[in-house]
PLY file of the C-alpha trace (Angstrom):
ply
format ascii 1.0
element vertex 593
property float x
property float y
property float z
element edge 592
property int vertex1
property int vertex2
end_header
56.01 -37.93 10.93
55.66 -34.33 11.73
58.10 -33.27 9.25
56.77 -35.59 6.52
52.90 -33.91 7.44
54.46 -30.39 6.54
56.19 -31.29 3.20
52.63 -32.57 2.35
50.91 -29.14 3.30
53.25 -27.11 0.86
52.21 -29.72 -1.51
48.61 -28.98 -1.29
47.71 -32.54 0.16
45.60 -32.79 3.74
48.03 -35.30 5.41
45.16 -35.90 8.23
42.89 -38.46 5.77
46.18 -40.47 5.44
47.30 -41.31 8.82
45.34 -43.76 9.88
42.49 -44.15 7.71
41.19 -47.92 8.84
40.33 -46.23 12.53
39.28 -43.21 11.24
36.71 -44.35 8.39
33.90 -45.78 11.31
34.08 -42.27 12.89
33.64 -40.84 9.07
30.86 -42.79 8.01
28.99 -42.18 11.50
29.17 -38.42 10.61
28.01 -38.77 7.40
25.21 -40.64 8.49
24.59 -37.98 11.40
24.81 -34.90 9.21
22.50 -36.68 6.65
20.00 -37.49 9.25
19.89 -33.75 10.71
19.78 -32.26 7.32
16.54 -34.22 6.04
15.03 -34.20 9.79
11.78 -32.26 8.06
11.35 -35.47 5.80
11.86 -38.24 7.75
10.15 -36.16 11.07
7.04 -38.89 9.95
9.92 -41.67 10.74
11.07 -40.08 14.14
7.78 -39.38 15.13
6.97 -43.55 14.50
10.14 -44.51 16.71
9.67 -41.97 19.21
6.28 -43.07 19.34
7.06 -46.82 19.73
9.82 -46.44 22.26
7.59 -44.27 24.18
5.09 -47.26 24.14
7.40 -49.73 25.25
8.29 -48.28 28.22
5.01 -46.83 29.54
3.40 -50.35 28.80
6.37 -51.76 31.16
6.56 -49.25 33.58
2.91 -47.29 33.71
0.48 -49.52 32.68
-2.80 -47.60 34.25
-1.73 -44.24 32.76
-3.84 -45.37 28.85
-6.84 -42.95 30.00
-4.83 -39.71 30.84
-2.50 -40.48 27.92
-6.26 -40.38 25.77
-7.42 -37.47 27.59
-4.36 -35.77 27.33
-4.41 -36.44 23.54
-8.00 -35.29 22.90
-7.46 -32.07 24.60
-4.33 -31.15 22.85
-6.52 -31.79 19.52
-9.38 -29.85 20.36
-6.24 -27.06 21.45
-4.50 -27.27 17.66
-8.22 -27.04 16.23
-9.33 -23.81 18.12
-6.29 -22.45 18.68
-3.89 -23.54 16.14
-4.28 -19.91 14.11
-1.94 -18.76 16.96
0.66 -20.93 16.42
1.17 -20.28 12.63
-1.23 -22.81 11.59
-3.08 -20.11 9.44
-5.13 -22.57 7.10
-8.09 -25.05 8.26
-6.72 -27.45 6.61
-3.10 -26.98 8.50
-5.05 -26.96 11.57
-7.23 -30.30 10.71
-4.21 -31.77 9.89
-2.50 -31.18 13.29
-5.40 -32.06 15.11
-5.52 -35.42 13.45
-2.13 -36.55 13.56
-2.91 -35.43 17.66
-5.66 -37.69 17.85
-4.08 -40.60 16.48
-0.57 -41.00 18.25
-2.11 -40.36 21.74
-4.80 -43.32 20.63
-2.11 -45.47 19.43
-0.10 -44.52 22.57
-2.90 -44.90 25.30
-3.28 -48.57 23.38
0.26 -49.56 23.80
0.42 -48.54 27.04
-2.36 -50.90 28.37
-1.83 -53.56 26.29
1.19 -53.56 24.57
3.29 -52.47 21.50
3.12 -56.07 19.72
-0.42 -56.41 20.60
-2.24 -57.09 17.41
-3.48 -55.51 15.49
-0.94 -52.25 16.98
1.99 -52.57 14.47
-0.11 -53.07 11.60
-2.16 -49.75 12.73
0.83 -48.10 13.49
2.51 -48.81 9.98
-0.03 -47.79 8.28
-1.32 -44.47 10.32
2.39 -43.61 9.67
2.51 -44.04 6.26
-1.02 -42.68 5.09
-0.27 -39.37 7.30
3.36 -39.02 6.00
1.77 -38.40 2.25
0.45 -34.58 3.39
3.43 -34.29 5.62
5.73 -35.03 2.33
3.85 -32.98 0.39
2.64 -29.68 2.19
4.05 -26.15 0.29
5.09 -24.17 3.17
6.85 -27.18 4.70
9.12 -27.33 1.51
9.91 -23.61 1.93
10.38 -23.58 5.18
13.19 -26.75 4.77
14.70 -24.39 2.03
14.97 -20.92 3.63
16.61 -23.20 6.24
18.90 -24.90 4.34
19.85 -21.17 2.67
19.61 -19.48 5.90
22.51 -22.14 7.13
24.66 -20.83 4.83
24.39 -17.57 5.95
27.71 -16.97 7.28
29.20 -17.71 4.06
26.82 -15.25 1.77
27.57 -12.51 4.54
31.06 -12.86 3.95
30.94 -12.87 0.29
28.62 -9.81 0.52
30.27 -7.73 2.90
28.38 -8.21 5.57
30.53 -10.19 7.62
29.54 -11.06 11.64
25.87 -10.64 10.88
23.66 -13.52 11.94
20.29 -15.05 11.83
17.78 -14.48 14.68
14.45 -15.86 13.38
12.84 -16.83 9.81
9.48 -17.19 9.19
7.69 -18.39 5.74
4.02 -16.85 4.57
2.35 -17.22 1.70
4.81 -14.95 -0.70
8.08 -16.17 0.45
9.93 -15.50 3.50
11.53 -13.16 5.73
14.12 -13.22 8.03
15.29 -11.35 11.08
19.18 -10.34 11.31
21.68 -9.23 13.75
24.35 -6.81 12.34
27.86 -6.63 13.38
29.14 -3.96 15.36
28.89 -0.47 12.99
26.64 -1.80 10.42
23.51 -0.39 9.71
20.79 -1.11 7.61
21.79 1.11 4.71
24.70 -1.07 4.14
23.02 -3.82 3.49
20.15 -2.21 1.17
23.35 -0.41 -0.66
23.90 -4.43 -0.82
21.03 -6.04 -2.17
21.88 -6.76 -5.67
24.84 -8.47 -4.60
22.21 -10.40 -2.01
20.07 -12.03 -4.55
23.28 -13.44 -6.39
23.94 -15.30 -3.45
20.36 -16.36 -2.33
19.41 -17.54 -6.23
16.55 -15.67 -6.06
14.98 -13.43 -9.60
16.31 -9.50 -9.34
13.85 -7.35 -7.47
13.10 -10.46 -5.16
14.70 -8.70 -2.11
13.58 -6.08 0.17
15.45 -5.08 3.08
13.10 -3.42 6.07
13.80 -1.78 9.45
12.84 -4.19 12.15
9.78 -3.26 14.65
11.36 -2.30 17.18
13.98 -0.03 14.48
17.29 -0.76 16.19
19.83 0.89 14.11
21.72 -2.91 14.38
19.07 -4.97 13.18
17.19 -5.57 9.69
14.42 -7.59 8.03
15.33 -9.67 5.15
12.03 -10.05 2.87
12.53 -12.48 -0.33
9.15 -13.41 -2.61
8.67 -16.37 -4.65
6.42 -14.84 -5.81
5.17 -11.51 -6.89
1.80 -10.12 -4.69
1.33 -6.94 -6.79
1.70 -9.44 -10.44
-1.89 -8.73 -10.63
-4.09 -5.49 -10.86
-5.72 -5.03 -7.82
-9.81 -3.73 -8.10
-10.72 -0.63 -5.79
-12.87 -1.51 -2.68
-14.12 1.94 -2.94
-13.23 5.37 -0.29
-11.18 4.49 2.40
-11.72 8.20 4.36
-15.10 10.46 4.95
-12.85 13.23 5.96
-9.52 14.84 4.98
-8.46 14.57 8.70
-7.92 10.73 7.89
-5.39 8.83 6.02
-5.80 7.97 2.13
-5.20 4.90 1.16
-3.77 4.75 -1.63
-3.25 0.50 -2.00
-1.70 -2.50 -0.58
1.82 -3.20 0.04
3.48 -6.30 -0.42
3.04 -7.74 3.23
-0.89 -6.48 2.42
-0.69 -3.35 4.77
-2.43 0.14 3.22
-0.20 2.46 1.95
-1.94 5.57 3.99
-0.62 9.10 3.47
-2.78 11.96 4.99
-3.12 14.47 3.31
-3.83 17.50 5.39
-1.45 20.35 5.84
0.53 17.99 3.49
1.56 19.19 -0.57
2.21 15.72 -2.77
3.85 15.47 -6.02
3.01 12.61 -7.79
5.68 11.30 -10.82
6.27 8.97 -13.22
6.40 7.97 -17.00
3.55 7.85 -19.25
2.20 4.35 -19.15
3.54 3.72 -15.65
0.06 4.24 -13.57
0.09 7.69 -12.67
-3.26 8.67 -13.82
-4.62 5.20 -11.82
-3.00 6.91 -8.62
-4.76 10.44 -9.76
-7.84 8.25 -9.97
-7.70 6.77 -6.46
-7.26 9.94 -4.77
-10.23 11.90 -6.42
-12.37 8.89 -5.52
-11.56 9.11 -1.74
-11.19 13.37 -1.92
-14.68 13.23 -3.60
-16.21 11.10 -0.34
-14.87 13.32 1.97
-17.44 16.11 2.79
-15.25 18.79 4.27
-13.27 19.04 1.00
-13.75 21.41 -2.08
-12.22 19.77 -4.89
-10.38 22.54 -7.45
-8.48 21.19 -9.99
-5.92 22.20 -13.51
-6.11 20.02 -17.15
-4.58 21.56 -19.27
-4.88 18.47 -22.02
-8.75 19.82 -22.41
-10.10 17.68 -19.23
-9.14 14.25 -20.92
-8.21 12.74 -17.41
-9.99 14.78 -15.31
-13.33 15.39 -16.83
-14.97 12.02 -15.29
-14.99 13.31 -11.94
-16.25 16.71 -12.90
-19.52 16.33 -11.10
-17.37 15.93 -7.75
-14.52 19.30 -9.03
-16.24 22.42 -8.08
-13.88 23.93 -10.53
-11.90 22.81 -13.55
-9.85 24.53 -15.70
-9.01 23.21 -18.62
-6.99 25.84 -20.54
-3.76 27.99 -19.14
-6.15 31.25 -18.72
-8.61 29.40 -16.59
-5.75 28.03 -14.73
-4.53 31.50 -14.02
-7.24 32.64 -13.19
-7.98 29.37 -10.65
-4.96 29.73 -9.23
-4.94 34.06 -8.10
-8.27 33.13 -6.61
-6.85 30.29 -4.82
-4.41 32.64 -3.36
-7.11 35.25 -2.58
-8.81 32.19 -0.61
-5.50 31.84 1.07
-5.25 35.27 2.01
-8.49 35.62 2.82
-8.45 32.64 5.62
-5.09 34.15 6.88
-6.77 37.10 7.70
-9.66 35.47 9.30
-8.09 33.11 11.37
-5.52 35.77 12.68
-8.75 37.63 13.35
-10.23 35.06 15.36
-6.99 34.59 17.36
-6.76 31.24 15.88
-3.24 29.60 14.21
-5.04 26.68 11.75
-8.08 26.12 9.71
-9.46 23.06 11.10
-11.62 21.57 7.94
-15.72 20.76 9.04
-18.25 20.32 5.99
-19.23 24.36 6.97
-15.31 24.72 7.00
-14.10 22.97 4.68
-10.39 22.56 3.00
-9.12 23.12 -0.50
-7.36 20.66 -2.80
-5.99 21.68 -5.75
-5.29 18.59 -8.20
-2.83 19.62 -11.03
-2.64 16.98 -13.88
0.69 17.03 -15.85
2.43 20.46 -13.74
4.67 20.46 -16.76
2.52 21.94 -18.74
1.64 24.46 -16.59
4.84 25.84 -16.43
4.97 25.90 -19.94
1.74 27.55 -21.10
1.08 29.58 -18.48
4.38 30.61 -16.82
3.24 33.66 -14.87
1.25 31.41 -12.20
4.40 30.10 -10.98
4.14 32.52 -8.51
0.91 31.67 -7.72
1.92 27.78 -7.11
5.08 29.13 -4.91
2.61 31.03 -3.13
-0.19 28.43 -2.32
2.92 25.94 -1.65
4.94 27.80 1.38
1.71 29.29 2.96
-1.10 26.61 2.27
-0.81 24.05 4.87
-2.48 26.11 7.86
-4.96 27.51 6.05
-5.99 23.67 4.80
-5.15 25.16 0.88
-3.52 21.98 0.00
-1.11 21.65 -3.36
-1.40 17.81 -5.23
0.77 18.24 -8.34
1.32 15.17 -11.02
3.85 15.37 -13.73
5.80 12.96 -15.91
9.15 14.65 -14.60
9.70 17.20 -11.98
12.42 19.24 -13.38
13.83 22.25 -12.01
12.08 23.86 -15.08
8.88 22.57 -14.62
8.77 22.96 -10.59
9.81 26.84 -11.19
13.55 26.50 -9.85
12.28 23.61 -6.92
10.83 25.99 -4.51
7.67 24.36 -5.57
8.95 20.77 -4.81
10.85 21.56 -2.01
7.43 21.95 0.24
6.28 18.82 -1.12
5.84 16.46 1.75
4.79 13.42 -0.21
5.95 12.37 -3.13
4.40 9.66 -4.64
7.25 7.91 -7.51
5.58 5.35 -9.86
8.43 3.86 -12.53
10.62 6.15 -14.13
13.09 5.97 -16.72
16.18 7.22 -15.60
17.93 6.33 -12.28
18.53 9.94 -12.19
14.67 10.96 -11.93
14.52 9.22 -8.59
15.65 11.60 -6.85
13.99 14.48 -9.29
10.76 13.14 -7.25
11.84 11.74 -4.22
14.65 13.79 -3.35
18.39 14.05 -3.22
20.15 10.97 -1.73
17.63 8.78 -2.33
18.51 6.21 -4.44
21.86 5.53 -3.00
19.27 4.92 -0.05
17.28 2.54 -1.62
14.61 3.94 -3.50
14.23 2.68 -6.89
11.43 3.52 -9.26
13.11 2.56 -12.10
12.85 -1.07 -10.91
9.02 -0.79 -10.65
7.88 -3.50 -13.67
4.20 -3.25 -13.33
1.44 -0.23 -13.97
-0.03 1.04 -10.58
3.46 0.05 -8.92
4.92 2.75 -6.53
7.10 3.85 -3.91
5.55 6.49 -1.01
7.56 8.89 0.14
6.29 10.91 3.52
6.55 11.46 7.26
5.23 8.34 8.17
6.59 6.47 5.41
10.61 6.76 5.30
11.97 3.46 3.94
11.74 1.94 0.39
8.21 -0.47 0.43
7.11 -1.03 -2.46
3.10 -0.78 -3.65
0.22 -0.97 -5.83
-2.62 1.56 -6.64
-6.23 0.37 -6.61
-7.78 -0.11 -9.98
-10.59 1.95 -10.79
-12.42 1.22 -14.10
-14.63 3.75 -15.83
-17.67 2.45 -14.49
-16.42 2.42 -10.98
-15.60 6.50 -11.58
-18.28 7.02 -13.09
-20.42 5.30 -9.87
-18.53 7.08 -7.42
-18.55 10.77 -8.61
-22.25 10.52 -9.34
-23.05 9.45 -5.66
-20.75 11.79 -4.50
-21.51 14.71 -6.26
-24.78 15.72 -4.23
-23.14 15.52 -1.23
-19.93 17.75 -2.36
-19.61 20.66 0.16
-19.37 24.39 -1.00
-16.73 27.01 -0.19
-17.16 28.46 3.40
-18.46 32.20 3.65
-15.03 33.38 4.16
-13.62 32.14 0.95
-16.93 32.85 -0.79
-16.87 36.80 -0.25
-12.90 36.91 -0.67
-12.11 39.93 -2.45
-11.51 37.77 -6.09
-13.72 39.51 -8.41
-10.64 41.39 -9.56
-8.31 38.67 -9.85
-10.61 35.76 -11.58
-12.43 36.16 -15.55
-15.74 37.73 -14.74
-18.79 35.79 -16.89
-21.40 37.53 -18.08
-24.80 37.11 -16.94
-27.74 36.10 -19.16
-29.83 38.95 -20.17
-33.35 37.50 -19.50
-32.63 36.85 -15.74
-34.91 38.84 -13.66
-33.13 39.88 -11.36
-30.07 42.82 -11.26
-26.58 42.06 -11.43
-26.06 43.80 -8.47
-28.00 41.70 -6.24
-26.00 38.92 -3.89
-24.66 36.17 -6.34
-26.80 33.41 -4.85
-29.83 35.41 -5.78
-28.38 35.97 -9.12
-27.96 32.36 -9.51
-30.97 30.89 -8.08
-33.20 33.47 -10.38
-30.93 32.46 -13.21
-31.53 28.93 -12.41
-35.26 29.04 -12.88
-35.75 31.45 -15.74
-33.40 28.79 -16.81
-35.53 26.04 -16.32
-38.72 28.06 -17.69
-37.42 28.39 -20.82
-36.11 25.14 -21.20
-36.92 22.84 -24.38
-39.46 19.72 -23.59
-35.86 17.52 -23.46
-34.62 19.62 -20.70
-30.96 21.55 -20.59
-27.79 19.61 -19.41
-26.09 20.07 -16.49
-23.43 21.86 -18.11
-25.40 24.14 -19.89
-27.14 25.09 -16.69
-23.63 25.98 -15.12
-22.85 28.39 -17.60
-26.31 30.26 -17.06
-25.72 30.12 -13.21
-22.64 30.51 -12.27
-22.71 27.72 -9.83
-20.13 24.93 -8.83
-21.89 21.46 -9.50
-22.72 20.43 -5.97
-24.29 24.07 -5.75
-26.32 23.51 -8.56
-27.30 19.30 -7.81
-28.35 21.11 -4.34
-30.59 23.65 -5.67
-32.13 21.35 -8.34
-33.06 18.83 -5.76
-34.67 21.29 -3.89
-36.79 22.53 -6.59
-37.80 18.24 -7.69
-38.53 18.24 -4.11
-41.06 20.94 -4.01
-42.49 19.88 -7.27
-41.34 23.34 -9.30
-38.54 20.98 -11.37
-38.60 17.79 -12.96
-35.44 15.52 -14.61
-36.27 14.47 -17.77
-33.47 12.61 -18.66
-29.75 11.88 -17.29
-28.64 15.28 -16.20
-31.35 16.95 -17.52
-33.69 19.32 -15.82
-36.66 21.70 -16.96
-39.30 23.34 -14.43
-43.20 21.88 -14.05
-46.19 23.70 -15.24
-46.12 24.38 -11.21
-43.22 26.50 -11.17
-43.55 29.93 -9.67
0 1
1 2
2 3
3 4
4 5
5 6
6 7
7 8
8 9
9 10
10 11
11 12
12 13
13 14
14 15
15 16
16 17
17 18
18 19
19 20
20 21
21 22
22 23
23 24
24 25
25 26
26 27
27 28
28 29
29 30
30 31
31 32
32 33
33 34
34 35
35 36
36 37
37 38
38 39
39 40
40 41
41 42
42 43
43 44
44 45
45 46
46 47
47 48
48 49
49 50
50 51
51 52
52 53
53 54
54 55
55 56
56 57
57 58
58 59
59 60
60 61
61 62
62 63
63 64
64 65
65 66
66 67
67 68
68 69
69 70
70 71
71 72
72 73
73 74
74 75
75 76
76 77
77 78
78 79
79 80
80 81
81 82
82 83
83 84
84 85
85 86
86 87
87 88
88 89
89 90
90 91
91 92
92 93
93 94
94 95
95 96
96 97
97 98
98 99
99 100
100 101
101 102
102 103
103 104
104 105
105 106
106 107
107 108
108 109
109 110
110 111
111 112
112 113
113 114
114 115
115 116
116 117
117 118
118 119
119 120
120 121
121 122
122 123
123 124
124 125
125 126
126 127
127 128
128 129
129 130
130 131
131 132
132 133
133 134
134 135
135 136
136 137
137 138
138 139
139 140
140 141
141 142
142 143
143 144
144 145
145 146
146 147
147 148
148 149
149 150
150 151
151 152
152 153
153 154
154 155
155 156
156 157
157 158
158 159
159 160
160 161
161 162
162 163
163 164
164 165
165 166
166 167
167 168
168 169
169 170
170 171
171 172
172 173
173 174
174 175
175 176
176 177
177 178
178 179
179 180
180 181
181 182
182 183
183 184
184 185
185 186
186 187
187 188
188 189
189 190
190 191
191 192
192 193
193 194
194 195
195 196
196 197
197 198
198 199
199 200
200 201
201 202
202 203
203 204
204 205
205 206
206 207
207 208
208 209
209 210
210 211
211 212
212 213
213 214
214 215
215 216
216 217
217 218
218 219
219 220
220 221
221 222
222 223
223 224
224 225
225 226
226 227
227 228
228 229
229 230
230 231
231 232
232 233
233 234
234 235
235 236
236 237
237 238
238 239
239 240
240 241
241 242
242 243
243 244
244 245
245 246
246 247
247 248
248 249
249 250
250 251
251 252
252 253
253 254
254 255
255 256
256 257
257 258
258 259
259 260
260 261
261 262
262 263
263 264
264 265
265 266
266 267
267 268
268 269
269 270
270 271
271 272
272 273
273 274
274 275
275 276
276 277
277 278
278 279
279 280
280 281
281 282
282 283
283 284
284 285
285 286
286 287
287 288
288 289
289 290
290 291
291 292
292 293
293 294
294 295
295 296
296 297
297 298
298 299
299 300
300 301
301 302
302 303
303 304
304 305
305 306
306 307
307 308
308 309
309 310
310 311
311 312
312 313
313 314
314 315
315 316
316 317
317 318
318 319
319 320
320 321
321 322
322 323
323 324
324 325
325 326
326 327
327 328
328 329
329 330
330 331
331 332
332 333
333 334
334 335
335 336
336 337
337 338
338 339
339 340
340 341
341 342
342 343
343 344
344 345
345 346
346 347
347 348
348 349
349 350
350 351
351 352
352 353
353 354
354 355
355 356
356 357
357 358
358 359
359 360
360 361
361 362
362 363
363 364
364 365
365 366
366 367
367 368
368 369
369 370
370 371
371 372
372 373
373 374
374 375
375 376
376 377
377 378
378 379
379 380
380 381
381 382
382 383
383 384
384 385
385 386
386 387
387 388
388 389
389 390
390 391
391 392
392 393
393 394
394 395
395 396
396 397
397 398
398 399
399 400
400 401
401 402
402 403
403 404
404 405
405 406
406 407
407 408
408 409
409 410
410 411
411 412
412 413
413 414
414 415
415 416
416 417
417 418
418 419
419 420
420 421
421 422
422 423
423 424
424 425
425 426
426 427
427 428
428 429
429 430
430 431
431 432
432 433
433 434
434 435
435 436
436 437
437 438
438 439
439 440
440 441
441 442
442 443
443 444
444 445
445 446
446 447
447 448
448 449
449 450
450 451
451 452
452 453
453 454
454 455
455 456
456 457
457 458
458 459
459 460
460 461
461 462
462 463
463 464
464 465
465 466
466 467
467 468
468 469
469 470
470 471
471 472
472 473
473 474
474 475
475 476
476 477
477 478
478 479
479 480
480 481
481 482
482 483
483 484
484 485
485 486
486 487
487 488
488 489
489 490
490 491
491 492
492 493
493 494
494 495
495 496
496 497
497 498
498 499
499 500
500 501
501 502
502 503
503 504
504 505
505 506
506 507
507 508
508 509
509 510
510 511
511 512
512 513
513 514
514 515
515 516
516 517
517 518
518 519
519 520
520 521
521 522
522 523
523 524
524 525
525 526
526 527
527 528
528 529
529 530
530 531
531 532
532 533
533 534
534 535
535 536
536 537
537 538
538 539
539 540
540 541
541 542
542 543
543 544
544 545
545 546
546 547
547 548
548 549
549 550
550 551
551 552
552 553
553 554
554 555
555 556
556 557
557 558
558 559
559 560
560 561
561 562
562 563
563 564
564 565
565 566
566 567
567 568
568 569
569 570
570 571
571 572
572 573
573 574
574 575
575 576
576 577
577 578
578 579
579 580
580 581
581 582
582 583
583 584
584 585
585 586
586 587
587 588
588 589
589 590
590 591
591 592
């Protein structure tokens, strides 16, 4: 027998369904039945829960007879439990949790009735029949209950898909489904680590089913090197564009956020003592992520707001009444940026005078961002601030000078040879083109590490790159429409701080484009600038037409950064010597002095 069984192996043929098949076909179709049974246990639990429910009956009736009120107690108090309480337990809609409490109610009534009097007491069957069946129907046909029975029925098959993957002796610890798909908790095998399996994820979603760019792979909470978070959506939560709630920070001291990840979390960055380059293609969101941070820099009122666009203020301009300076062609930039280092230079000195290391930003205090839109360009028509840049970018940070540069690419060209980029702290990558331009913005290393933008299939889509923020989680920026800028900087812009004293009588004169004053003003050009500006400011308004002179217009007469000027006009509606005639339009009263 033995030696027939081994001429059948080398033939390919299982010799074990042939010898004796008549005794072994009961054992056969009982395992069948009992794999089949534990496989579709989530849809027939309704039929388990009947039988359990009946047997339990049966016995109590025979055996505890008196126990019908506790048993009714009992069940009202576990109902009233899954109704309060059920939010705790996963049960995160009303619904879910109306649900449990009902099916509570009515199988520790039916049970309390058997037990007194019986499980074929009429009308019991009948009642329990047809509770069963009429609370089966949401059972059958709840959403989450479906997933859940099919992340287990994938997860069981785990051991397979880690073998075909590479990922062999891993294993499950805990799955849990929400409202986007489902996640899992995993055990790796001794020497894996959790950039194996994100150098694996492709290969992943082959053997899960699931649409590329379904997976993400996470650190666990606890960030054991031998553990990993398996995340797989259904669907996408960023599909849609997602409308700013408005400033998330009042201070530069806090984090920005930026917008939501997938799991719903803010994707905060501070900012402070922090340089960020922000990249990505045209079309791919980067001036939406431009937007969101001017609308939280503009709320924060111990921040001066500088800021370079070189493509004539086209993205920029909008927030103008928040910048205290724009420049908008390569000789304004220069000039911009030499004062910014005189600022920088300036604060050194007075901090080392004060026996003090850091320039902690107050609204009398405050800190300077520099926003450059498209860096590139920059580089290209005005080469000689490079230096400038370098300068502001290795000795910025204490001194709360603060470097935010957006381009389409970061090349070595464009970031002056990467010393630039190489004190860049965040980097902020929304899609790019190129695999290779991933790590242009984000760094050497790090797409083999996870990172990649050019998967990204949505405008606003990013990845964050910073201190806090060191694995591959993929985001959104807030929407802002034009209306919502346009809101924001004009309720902003009268509370904008001005430059400190310290920065204000830096030694710049020499370094930035002198402007001429006007020739009617009455007072010398000698005198302190404020006076110059506040006598400028109402010979200004004295000689100003009956439909007032813009905003603009004023600034060039003045000299003054916008808040300085919405400041000093408010004081002079205030005390009756001004009037507005018109949106951003001012001209002094027949009161004026």
């Amino acid at each position: 027998m033995q030696r027939h069984a081994r001429k059948m192996r080398r033939h390919g043929l299982n010799p074990v369904i042939l010898v004796n098949e008549d005794a072994q076909f009961p054992d056969l179709v009982i395992t069948v039945i009992g794999r089949a049974l534990w496989r579709y246990r989530s849809e027939l639990a309704p039929l388990y829960l009947t039988g359990a429910v009946t047997v339990s009956g049966t016995v109590l009736h025979v055996t505890r007879p008196g126990w019908w009120p506790y048993l009714l107690a009992g069940a009202t108090a576990v109902a009233w439990l899954l109704a309060v309480l059920g939010e705790r337990i996963g049960l995160s809609r009303r619904s879910e949790r109306t649900y449990a409490a009902t099916v509570a109610v009515s199988v520790g009534g039916w049970l309390a009735a058997a037990t007194a009097l019986g499980v074929a007491f009429q009308p019991l069957p009948q009642l329990l029949i047809g509770g069963a069946c009429a609370l089966a129907v949401p059972w059958w046909a709840h959403r989450r209950r479906r997933a859940k029975v099919r992340v287990d029925r994938q997860l069981s098959a785990w051991p397979q898909i880690a073998q075909a993957v590479g990922l062999n002796g891993s294993h499950v610890q805990s799955a849990v489904v929400d409202v986007w798909g489902w996640r899992a908790r995993f055990a790796l095998a001794r020497g894996q680590t959790i950039h194996d399996v994100i150098a694996k994820v492709p290969a992943i979603e082959s053997a899960l089913g699931t649409f590329r760019g379904a997976v993400r792979v996470l650190p666990t909470r606890d960030d054991k090197a031998n553990r990993f978070e398996l995340r797989v959506l259904d669907t996408d939560p960023h599909a849609d564009a997602i409308p700013w709630p408005g400033p998330s920070v009042a201070s530069i001291t806090e984090p920005i956020d930026l917008g939501p990840f997938e799991d719903a979390t803010g994707a905060r960055v501070l900012l402070l003592r922090r340089h960020a380059l922000i990249g990505g293609v045209a079309g791919s969101g980067k001036s939406g992520g431009i937007n969101v941070l001017m609308g939280n820099l503009s709320a924060c009122q111990d921040v001066v707001i500088w800021a370079i666009d070189l493509k004539r203020g086209m993205e920029l301009q909008p927030w103008a009444p928040c910048i205290d300076r724009l420049a908008t062609t390569p000789e304004q930039a220069r000039a911009l940026l030499r004062e910014a280092v005189t600022i920088l230079e300036a604060r050194a000195e007075w901090l080392a005078a004060q026996g003090r290391r850091v320039w902690d930003p107050t609204p009398d205090l405050p800190a300077l961002v520099i926003v450059v839109d498209e860096y590139a360009e920059l580089a290209e028509d005005a080469p000689d601030a490079a230096s400038d840049t370098e300068s502001i970018a290795r000795r910025g940070r204490a001194v709360a000078v603060t470097l935010i540069a957006a381009t389409q690419r970061p090349t070595q060209k464009a970031m002056g040879k990467g010393a630039v980029r190489s004190q860049m702290d965040v980097r902020v990558s929304f899609r790019v083109r190129e695999r290779k331009d991933v790590e242009l913005i984000l760094g050497q290393g790090m797409l083999n590490a996870g990172w990649h933008a050019h998967t990204l299939n949505a405008p606003g889509k990013f990845l964050l790159s910073a201190p806090e923020h060191d694995t591959p989680r993929r985001a959104r920026a807030y929407l802002l429409t034009d209306d919502a800028v346009n809101e924001t900087s004009s309720r902003c812009a009268p509370l904008r701080p001005v430059l400190d004293e310290v920065s204000r009588r830096a030694p710049d004169d020499a370094h930035s484009e002198p402007v001429r004053a006007p020739e009617e003003t009455s007072v010398p050009v000698t005198a302190p600038r404020d006076e110059r500006g506040d006598a400028a400011l109402r010979d200004a308004l004295k000689g100003a037409p009956d439909e007032g002179l813009s905003i603009a217009h004023l600034r060039m007469l003045t000299e003054m950064s916008r808040p300085t000027l919405y400041r000093r006009l408010n004081d002079l509606v205030k005390a009756g010597h001004a009037v507005q005639v018109g949106r951003g339009r001012y001209k002094a009263t027949d009161h004026a002095p």
